[in-house]
C-alpha positions in Angstrom: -98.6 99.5 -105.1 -101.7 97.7 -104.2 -102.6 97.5 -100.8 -101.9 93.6 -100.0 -98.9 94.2 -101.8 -97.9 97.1 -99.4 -99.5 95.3 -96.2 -97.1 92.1 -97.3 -94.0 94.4 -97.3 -94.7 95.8 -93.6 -95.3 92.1 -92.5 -92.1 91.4 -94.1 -90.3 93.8 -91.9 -91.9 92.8 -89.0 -90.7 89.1 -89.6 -87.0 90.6 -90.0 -87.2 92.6 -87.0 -89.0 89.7 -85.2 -86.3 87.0 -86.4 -83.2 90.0 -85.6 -84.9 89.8 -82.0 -85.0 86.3 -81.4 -81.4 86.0 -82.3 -80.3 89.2 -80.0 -82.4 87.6 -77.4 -80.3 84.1 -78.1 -76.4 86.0 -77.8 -78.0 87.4 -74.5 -79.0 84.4 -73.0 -75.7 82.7 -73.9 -74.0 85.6 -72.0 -76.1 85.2 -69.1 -75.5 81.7 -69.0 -71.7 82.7 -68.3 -72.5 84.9 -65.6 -74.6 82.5 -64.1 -71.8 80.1 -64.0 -69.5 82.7 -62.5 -71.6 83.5 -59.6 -72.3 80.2 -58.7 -68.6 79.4 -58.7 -67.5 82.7 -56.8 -70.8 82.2 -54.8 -72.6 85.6 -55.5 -76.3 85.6 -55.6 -78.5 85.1 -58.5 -80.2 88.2 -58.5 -78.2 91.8 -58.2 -81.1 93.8 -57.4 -79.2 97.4 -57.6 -78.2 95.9 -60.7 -81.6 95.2 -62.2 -82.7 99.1 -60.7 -80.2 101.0 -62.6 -80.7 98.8 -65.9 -84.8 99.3 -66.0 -84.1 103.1 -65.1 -81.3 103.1 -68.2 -83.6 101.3 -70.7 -87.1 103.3 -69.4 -85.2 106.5 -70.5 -84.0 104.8 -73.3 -87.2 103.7 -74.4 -88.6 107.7 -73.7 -85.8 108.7 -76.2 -87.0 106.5 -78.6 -90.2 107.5 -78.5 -91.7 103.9 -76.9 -93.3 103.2 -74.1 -91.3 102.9 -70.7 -93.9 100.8 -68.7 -93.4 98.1 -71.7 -89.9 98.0 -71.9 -89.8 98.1 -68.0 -92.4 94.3 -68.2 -90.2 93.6 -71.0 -87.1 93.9 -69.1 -88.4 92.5 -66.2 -89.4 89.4 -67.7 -86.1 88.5 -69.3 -84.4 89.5 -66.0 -86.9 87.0 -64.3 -86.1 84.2 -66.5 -81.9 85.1 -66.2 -82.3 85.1 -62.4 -84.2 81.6 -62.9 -81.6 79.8 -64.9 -79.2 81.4 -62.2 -80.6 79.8 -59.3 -81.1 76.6 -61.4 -77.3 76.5 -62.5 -76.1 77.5 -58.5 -78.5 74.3 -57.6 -76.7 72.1 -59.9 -79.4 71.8 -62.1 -78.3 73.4 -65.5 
């Protein structure tokens, strides 16, 4: 196999995984978006902070298991809770 034709096979992959991610990422948005619009109509807070603790330790020894960096999943994690806690506060505002 010649070696653009091997590089354009990884690339391939990459695009796969990439694409499987964006669409994981969508499904766990959309169930977000429900729990966002539970809490604001039982009137719990946006942000569960024990919550979020006991999810970055479960995924850091997750990511040690699967032999990838903890400190990234951790800013990976944190910026997905971030932006769930954002459309929280925007949907208990009234502005979803």
């Amino acid at each position: 196999m010649a070696q653009d034709e091997k590089l354009t096979r990884y690339r391939e992959s990459i695009d796969n995984i990439d694409a499987a991610l964006v669409f994981m990422l969508a499904e766990r948005f959309k169930i977000t978006q429900a729990v966002g619009e539970y809490k604001a109509t039982t009137k719990l807070p946006p942000a569960d902070p024990g919550r979020e603790e006991r999810q970055i330790a479960r995924l850091r020894q997750l990511a040690k298991d699967a032999n990838l960096d903890p400190d990234f999943t951790e800013k990976f994690l944190r910026f997905i809770i971030d932006e769930v806690i954002r459309h929280h506060e925007r949907i208990r505002d009234g502005a979803a």
